[in-house]
N, C-alpha and C positions, 0 to 999 in steps of 0.2 A: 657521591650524593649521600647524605647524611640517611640514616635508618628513619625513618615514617614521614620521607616528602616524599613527595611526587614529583614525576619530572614536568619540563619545562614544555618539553616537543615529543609527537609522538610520531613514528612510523605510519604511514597509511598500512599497514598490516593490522597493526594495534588500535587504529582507529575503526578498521571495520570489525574487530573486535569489540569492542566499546560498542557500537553503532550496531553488535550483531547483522552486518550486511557485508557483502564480496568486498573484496581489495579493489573490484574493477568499480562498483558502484562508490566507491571513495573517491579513486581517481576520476572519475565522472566530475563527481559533487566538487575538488580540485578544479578543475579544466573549466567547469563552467563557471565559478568564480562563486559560487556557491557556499563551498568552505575555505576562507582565504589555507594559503600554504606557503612555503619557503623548498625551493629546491637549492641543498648544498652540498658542497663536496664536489670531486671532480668528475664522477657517477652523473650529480646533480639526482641526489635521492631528496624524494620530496618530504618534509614535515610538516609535521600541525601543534602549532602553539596550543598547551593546554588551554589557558583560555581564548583561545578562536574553538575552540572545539565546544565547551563550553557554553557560548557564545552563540554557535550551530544549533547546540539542544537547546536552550532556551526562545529559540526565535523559532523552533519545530514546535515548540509547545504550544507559544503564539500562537501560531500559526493554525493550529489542530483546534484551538479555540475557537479561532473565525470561522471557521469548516464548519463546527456543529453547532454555532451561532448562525448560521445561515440556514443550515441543512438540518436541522432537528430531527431529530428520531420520530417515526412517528407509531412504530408497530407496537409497540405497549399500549395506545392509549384505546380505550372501550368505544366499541362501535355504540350508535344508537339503536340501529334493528341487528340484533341476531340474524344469521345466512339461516335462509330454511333448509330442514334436512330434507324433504323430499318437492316435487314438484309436478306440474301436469305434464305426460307424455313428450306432446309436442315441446314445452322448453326444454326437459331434459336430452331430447334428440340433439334441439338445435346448440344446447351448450356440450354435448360432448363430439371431439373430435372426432374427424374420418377417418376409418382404420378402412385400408382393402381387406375385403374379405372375399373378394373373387378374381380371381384375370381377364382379361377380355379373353372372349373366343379365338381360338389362334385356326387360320382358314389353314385347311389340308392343301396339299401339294398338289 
């Protein structure tokens, strides 16, 4: 292969490299047709076409678009009332959880 190309096919080794994810979650993404592959050789070792791989990340990005086009962030944005910091007895009781702070009575023998 000439000095400053790239190859053609990568190893799912090098793909969950690339991917920073396990060998097995490649083979997943593989199997379920997710990332097209080539199994060759008499092994039947599987490859991934540089551009399917490629092709993968660009359609995740896609993808991650519609996610936060749907699903908007919403913890930044400025409430209209401030939370109060303190409050009357009774709601403070009822907003804080039940802690045991006793046992029941345990009957003698």
């Amino acid at each position: 292969m000439p000095a400053g190309s790239s190859p053609r096919f990568f190893a799912l080794t090098e793909v969950a490299e690339v991917l920073s994810i396990s060998v097995s979650q490649v083979y997943a993404l593989v199997r379920r047709g997710d990332l097209p592959a080539i199994k060759i050789g008499g092994r039947g070792q599987w490859r991934v076409e540089a551009s399917e791989l490629e092709a993968y990340i660009a359609e995740a990005y896609a993808s991650t678009r519609r996610f936060i086009a749907d699903h908007p962030f919403i913890g930044d944005e400025p409430t209209e009332e401030p939370a109060e910091a303190s409050s009357s007895e009774g709601e403070a009781d009822a907003a804080e959880p039940a802690t045991p702070t006793s046992r029941a009575p345990v009957s003698p023998r």
